[in-house]
Every structure is written in structure tokens, then in C-alpha cells.
MARLUM-532892 format. One line per field, with one value per residue: y, x, z of N, C-alpha, C, O in turn. Coordinates in steps of 0.05 Angstrom, whole numbers, plus 5000, padded with zeros to 4 digits. Example, Ala and Ser with C-alpha at 12.3 -4.5 7.8 and 13.67 -1.06 7.14 Angstrom:
REM residues 2
nnorth <- [4886; 4955]
neast <- [5264; 5257]
nup <- [5156; 5142]
canorth <- [4910; 4979]
caeast <- [5246; 5273]
caup <- [5156; 5143]
cnorth <- [4934; 5001]
ceast <- [5264; 5258]
cup <- [5156; 5157]
onorth <- [4934; 5023]
oeast <- [5285; 5268]
oup <- [5169; 5161]
This chain:
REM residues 189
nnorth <- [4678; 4718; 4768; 4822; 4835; 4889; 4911; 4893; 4918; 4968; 4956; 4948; 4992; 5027; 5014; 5023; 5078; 5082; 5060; 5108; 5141; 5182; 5154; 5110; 5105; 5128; 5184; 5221; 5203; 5230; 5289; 5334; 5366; 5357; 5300; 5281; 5272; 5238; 5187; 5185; 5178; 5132; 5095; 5087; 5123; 5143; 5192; 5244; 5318; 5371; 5373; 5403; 5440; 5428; 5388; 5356; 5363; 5347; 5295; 5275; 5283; 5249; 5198; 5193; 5183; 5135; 5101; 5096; 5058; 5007; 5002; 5006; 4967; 4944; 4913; 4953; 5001; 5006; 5006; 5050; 5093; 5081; 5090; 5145; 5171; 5157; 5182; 5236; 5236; 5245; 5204; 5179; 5132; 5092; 5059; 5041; 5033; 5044; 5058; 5001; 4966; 4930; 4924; 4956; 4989; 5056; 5092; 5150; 5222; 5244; 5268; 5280; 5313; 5287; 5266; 5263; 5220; 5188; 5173; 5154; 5107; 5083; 5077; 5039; 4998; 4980; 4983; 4934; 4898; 4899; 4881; 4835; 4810; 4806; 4830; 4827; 4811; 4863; 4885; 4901; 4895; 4847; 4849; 4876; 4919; 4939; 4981; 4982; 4967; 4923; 4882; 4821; 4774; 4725; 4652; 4628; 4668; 4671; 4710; 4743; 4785; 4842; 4829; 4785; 4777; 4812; 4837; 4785; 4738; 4762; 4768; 4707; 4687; 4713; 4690; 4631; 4641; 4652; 4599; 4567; 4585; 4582; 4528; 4516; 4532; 4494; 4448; 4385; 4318]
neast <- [4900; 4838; 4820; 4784; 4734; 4727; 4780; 4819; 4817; 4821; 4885; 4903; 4888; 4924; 4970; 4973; 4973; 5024; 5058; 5059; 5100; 5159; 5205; 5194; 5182; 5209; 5190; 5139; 5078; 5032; 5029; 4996; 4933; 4901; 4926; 4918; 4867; 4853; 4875; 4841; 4788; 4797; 4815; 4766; 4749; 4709; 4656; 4682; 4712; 4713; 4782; 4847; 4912; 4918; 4911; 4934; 4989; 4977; 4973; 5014; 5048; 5034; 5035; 5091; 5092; 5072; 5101; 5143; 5118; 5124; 5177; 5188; 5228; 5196; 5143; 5111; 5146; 5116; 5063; 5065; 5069; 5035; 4991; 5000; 4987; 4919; 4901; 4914; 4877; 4832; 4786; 4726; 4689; 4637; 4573; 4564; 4527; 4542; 4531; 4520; 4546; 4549; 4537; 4585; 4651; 4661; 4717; 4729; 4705; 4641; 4661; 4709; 4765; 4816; 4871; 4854; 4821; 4845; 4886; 4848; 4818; 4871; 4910; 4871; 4869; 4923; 4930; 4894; 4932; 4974; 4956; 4934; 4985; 5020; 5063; 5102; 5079; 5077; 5116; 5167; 5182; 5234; 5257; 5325; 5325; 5278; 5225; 5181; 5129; 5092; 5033; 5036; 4980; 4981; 4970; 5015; 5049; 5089; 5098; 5141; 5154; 5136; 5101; 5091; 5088; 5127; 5176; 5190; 5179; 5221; 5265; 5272; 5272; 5322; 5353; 5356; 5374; 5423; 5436; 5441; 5479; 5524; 5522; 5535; 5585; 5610; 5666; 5638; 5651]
nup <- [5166; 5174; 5136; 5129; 5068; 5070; 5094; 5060; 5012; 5033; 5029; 4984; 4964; 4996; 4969; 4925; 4935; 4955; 4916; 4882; 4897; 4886; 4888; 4880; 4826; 4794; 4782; 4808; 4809; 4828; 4817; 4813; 4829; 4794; 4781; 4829; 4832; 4796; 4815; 4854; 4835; 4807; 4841; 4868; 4912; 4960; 4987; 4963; 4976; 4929; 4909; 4931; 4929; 4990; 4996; 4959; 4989; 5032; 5019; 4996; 5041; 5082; 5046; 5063; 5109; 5114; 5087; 5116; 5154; 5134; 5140; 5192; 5242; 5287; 5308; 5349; 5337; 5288; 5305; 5346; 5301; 5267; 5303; 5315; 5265; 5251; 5301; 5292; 5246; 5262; 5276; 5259; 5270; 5236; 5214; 5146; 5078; 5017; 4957; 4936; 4959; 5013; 5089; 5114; 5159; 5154; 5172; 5175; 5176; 5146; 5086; 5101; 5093; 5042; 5059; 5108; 5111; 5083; 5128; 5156; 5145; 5112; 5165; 5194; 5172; 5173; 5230; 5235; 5208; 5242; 5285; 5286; 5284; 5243; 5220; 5176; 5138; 5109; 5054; 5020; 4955; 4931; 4887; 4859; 4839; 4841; 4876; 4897; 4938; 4973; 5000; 5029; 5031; 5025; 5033; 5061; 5069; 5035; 4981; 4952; 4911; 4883; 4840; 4810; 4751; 4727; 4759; 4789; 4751; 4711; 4751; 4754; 4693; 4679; 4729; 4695; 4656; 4665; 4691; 4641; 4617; 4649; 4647; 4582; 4587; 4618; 4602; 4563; 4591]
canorth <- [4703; 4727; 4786; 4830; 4856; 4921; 4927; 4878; 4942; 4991; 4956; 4958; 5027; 5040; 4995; 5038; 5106; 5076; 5058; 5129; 5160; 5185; 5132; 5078; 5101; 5142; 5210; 5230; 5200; 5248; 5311; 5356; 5357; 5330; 5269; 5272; 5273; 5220; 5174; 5179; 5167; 5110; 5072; 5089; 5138; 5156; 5218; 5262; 5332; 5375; 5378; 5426; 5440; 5425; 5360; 5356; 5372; 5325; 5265; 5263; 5275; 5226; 5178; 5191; 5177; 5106; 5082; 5095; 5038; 4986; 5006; 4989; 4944; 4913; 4919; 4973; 5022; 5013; 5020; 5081; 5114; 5081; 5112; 5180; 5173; 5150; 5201; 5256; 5237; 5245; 5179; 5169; 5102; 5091; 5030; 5050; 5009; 5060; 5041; 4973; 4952; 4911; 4943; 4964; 5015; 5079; 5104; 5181; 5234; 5241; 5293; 5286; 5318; 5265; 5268; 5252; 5196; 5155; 5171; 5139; 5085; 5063; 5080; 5026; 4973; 4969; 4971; 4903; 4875; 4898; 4867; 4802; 4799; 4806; 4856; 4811; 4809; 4894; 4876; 4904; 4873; 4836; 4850; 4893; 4947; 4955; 5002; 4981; 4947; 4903; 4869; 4797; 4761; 4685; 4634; 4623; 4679; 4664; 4725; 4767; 4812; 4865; 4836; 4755; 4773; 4828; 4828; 4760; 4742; 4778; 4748; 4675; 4685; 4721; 4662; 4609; 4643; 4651; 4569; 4557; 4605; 4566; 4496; 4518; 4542; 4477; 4421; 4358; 4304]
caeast <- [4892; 4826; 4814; 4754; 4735; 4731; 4807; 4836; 4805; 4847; 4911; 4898; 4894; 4938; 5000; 4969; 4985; 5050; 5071; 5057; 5122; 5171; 5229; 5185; 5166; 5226; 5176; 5123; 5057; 5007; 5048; 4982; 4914; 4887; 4931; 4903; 4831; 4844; 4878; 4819; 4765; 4808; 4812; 4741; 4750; 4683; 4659; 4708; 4690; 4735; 4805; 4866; 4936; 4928; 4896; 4956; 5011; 4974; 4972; 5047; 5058; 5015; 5052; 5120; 5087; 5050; 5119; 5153; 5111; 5139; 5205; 5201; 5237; 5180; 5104; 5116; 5153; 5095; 5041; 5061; 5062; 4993; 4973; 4995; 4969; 4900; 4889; 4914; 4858; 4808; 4771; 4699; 4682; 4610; 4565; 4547; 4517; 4528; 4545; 4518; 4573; 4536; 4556; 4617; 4656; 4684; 4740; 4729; 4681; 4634; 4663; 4731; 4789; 4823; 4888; 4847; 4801; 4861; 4903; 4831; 4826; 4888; 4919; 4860; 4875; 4948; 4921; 4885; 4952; 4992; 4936; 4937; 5005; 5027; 5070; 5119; 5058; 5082; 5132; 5183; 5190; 5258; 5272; 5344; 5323; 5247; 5223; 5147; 5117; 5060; 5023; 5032; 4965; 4981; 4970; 5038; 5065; 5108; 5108; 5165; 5160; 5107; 5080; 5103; 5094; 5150; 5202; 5187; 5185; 5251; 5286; 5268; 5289; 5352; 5369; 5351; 5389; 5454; 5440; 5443; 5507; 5557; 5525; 5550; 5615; 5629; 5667; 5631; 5663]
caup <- [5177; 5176; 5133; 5114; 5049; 5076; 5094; 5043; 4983; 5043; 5032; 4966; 4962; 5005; 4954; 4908; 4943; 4969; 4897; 4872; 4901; 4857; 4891; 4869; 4800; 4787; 4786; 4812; 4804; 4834; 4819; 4818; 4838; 4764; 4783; 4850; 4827; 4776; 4834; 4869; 4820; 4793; 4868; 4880; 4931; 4962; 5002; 4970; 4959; 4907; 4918; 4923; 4933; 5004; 4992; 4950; 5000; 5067; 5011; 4997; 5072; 5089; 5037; 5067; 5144; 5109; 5077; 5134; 5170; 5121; 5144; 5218; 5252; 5309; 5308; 5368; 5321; 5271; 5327; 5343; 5276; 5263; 5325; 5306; 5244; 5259; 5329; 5281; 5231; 5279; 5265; 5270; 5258; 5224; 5195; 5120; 5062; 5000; 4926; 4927; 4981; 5038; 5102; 5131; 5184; 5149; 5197; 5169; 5180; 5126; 5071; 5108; 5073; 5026; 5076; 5139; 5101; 5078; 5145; 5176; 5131; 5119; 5188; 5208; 5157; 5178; 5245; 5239; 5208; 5268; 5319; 5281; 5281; 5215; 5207; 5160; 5113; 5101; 5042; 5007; 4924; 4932; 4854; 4866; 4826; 4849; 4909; 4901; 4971; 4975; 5026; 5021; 5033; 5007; 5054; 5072; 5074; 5012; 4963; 4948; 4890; 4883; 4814; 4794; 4724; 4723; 4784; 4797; 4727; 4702; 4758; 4740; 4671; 4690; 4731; 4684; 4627; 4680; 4694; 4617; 4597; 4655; 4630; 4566; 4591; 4630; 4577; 4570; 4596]
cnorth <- [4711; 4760; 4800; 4842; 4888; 4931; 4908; 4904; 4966; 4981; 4952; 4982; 5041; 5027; 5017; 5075; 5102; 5077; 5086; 5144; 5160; 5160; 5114; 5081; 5121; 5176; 5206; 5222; 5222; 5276; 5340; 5351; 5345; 5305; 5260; 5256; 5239; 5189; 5170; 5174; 5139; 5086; 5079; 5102; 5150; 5178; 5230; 5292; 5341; 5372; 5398; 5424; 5441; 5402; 5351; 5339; 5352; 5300; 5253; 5262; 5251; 5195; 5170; 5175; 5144; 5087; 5075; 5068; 5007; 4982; 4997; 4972; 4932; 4940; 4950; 4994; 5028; 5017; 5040; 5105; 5106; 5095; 5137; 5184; 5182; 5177; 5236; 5257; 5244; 5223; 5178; 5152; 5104; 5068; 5047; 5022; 5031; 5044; 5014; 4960; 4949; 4933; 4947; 4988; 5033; 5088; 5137; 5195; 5236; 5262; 5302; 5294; 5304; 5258; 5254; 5225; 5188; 5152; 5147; 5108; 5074; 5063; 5053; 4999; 4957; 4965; 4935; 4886; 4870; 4882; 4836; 4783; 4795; 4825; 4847; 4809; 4840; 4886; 4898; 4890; 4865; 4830; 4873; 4921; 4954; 4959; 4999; 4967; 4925; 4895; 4841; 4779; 4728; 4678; 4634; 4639; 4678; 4688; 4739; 4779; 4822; 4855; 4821; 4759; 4794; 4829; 4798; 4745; 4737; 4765; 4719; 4672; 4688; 4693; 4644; 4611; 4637; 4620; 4566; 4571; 4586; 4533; 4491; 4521; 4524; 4454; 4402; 4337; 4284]
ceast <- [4865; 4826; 4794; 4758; 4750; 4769; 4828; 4832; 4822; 4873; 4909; 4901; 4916; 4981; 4993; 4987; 5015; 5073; 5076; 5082; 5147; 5203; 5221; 5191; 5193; 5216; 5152; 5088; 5026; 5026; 5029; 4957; 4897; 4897; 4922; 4874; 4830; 4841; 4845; 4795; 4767; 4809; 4785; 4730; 4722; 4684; 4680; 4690; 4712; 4760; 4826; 4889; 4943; 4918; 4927; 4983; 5004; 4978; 4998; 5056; 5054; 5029; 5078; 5112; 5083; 5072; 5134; 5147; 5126; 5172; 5213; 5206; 5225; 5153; 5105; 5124; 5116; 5078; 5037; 5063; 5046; 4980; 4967; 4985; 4929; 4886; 4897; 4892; 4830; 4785; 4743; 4686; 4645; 4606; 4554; 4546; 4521; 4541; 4540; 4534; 4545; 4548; 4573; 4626; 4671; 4691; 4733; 4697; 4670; 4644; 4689; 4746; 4804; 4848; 4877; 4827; 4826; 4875; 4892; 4831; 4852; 4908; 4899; 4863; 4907; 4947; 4913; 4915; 4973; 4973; 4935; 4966; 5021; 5041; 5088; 5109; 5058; 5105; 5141; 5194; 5229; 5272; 5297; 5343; 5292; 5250; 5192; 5157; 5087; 5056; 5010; 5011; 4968; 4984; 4993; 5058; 5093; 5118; 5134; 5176; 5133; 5087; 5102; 5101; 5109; 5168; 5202; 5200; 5215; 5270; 5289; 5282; 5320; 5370; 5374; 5378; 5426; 5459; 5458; 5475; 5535; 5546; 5537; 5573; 5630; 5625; 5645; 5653; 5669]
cup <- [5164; 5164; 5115; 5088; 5042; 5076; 5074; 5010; 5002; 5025; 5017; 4954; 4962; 4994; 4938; 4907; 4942; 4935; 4873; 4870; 4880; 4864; 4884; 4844; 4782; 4779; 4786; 4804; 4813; 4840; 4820; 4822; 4817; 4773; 4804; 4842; 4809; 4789; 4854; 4860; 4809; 4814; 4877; 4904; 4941; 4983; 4996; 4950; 4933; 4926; 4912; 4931; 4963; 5005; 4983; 4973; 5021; 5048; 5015; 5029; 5080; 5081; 5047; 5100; 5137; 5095; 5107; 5157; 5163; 5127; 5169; 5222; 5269; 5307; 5321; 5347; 5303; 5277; 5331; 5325; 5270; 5278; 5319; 5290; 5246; 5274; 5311; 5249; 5239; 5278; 5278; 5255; 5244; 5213; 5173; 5102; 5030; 4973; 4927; 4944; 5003; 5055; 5114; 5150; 5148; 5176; 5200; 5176; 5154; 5115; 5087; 5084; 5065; 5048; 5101; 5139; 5102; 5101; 5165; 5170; 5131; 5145; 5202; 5192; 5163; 5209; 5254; 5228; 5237; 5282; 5304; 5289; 5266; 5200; 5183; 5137; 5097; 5084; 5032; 4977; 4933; 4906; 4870; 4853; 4828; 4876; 4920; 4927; 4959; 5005; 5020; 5037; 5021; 5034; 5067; 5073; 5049; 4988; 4967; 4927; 4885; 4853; 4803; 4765; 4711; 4736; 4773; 4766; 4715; 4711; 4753; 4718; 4672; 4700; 4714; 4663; 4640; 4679; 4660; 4610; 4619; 4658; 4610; 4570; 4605; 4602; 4583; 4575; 4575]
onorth <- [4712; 4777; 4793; 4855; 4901; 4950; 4911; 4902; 4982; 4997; 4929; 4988; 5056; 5029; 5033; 5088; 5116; 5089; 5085; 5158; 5143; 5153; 5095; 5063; 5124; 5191; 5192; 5239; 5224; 5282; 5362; 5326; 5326; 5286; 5236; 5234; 5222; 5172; 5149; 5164; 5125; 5063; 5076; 5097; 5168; 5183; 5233; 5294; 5325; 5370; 5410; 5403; 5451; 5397; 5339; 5316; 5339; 5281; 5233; 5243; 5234; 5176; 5148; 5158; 5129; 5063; 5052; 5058; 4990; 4963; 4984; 4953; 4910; 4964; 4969; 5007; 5047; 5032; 5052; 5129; 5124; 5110; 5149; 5204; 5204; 5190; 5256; 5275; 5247; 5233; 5176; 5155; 5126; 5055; 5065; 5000; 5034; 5024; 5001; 4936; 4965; 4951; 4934; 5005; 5024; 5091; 5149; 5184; 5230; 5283; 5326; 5286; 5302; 5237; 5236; 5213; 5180; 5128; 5132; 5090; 5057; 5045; 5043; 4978; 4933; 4947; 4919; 4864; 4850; 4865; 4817; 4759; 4779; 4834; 4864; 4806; 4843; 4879; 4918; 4876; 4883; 4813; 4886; 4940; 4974; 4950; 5008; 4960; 4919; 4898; 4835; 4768; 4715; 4690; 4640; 4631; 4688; 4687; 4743; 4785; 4810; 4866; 4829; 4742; 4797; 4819; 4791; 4743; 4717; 4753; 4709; 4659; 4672; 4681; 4637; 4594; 4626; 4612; 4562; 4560; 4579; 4516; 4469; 4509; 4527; 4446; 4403; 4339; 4265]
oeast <- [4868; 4833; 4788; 4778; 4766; 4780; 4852; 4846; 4837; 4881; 4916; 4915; 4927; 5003; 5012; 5002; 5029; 5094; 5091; 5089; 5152; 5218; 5236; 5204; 5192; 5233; 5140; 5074; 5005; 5036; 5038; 4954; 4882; 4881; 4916; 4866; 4812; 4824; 4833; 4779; 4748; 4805; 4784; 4708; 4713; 4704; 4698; 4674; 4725; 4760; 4826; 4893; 4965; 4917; 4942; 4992; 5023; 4988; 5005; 5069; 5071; 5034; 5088; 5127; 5090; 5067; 5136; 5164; 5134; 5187; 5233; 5193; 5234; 5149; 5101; 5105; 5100; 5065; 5017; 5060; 5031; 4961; 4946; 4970; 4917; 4868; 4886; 4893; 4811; 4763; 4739; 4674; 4634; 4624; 4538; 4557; 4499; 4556; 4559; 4534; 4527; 4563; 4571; 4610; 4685; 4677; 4732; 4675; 4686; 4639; 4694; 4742; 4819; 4842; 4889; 4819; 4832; 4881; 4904; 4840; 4858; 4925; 4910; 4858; 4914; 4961; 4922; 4921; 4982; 4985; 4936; 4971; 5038; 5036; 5088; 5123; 5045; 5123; 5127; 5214; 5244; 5290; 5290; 5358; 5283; 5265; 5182; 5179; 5071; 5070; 4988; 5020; 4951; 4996; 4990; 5081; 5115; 5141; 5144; 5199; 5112; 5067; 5122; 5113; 5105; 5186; 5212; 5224; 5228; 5288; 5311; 5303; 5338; 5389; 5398; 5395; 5446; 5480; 5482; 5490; 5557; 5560; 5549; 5587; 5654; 5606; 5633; 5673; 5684]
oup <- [5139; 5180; 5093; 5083; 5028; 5065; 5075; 4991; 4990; 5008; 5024; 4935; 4946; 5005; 4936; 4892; 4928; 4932; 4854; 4850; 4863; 4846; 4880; 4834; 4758; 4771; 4770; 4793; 4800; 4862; 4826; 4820; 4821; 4775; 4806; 4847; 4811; 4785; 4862; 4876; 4804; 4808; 4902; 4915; 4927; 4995; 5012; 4932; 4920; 4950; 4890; 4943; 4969; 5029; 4999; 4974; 5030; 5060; 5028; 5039; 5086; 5096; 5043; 5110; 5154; 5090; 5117; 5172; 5178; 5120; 5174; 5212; 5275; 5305; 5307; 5338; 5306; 5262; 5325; 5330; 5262; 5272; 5318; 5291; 5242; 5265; 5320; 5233; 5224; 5280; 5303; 5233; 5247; 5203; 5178; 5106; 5019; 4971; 4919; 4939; 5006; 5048; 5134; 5156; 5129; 5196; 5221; 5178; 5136; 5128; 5088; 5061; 5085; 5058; 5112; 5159; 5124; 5103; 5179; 5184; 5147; 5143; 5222; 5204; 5160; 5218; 5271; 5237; 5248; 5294; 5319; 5295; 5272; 5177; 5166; 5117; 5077; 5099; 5034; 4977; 4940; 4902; 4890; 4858; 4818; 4893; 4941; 4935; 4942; 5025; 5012; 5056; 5008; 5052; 5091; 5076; 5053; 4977; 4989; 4923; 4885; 4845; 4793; 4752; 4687; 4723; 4753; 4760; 4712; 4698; 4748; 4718; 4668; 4690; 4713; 4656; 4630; 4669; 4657; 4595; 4610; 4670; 4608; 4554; 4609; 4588; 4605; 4561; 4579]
């Protein structure tokens, strides 16, 4: 699969946002507009002007509409909550070159409100996975006690834990150590 810079730094982002919620993290990652602000200086958030407690209030919405996509059961479901997404961001696509970045589309108007930038952006990054065909590539970590997502980019489609050197990891050992304790526990012959 074919994918650009530009929306491989969205879905990026947008694991980032996703992993913020307090069912992932067990509370609250962006619980006020300091954590907002910091979130957004920290993913490189451009065009943003200040923010406030309704910046706030459309992000987490926004988060609950953008997990929700990970959750459907056929492209079609997730279509049409990208759609709504998206047509309720009001999207106006644009070629820019700023910050040293070569150039690319922004989805948002310029000096959009942080809510209707990421709805544009990442409502258009999960876009191109639905139109590729790839909705399977929208993960879920398959550790039993994590809630993170990702978006599995490997060639083959192969990942399944949000972060091989913890889920992934953990479980490996876990197994290994279970192998070793009923080798021990069977006699030798």
C-alpha cells in the first residue's frame, strides 16, 4: 500500500489522540486545555490559534466519533462516520509548503478551530485507508489488558500489539515462562 508522508504523520496523530482517552490510559490524558496545548505543541500541530474549553469539549467528542471508526464492522460503517466527520469539518483542501515540509494538501481552513483541523485531517487520512482498502490495517493491541489502537503499516499486515516492546513483549515472556514452568512439571522419562 502506497502511503504518503503527509497522512502516515495524520495517523500518527491521530493513535496519538486515540490513545489519550481515559479507557486506554486508565485517566484522562488531555483533561484541560494546558494538556490540550501541550498535546498540540508536542504532535506539531500547526495553524492553531489559542485554545479553550470549547476546543476542549469538540476534541474529546471528536475522540469518541474517531475511536468509534476502529470499532466498525465493514468499510461502509466507517465511511459513513468519516463522512460525517469530514462534511461536518467543513474541509478546504489547500497546497502549502510551511515549516520546511515540501508540499502538501491541508484538509482545514487556515486558523481552523483545533476540533475542525483534526476532524479534516484525520477524517482524510482514514479516508485514504478506507479507499485503499485497508480498513484491517485500523487495529486494536491484542495484549488482554491494553485498549491502545494503532494503525498497522508493516508490509504484511502482521502487527498486533500497539508497542512490541511492551504488550508484545510481556506477552512473549509470559508465554515462554508458562512453556518453561509445565516442562518443569512434566517427569523425565
Amino acid at each position: 500500500m502506497l502511503i504518503t508522508h503527509d497522512t502516515e504523520c495524520a495517523l500518527s496523530l491521530l493513535v496519538e489522540l486515540l490513545n489519550t482517552a481515559p479507557e486506554v490510559c486508565g485517566a484522562e490524558r488531555l483533561p484541560d486545555v494546558a494538556a490540550l496545548d501541550a498535546f498540540v505543541v508536542r504532535q506539531e500541530i500547526s495553524e492553531i490559534d489559542s485554545l479553550t474549553e470549547d476546543d476542549l469539549r469538540r476534541v474529546h467528542e471528536l475522540r469518541t466519533r474517531l475511536r468509534e471508526v476502529f470499532a466498525t464492522e465493514s468499510t461502509a460503517e466507517a465511511a459513513e462516520l468519516v463522512n460525517s466527520m469530514v462534511a461536518a469539518a467543513g474541509t478546504t483542501p489547500r497546497l502549502t509548503n510551511h515549516d520546511g515540509h515540501d508540499w502538501h494538501i491541508h484538509y482545514f481552513a487556515p486558523h481552523a478551530a483545533l476540533g475542525d483541523h483534526l476532524a479534516a485531517e484525520l477524517g482524510m487520512a482514514l479516508a485514504f485507508i478506507l479507499m485503499a482498502g485497508e480498513r484491517e490495517r485500523l487495529r486494536r493491541c491484542e495484549a488482554p489488558d491494553c485498549a491502545r489502537v494503532f494503525v498497522d503499516l508493516s508490509r504484511n499486515r502482521s502487527r498486533r500489539y500497539c508497542d512490541s516492546r511492551t504488550c508484545g513483549n510481556r506477552l512473549h515472556v509470559a508465554a515462554y515462562r508458562a512453556r518453561q514452568r509445565s516442562a518443569e512439571a512434566v517427569p523425565s522419562a
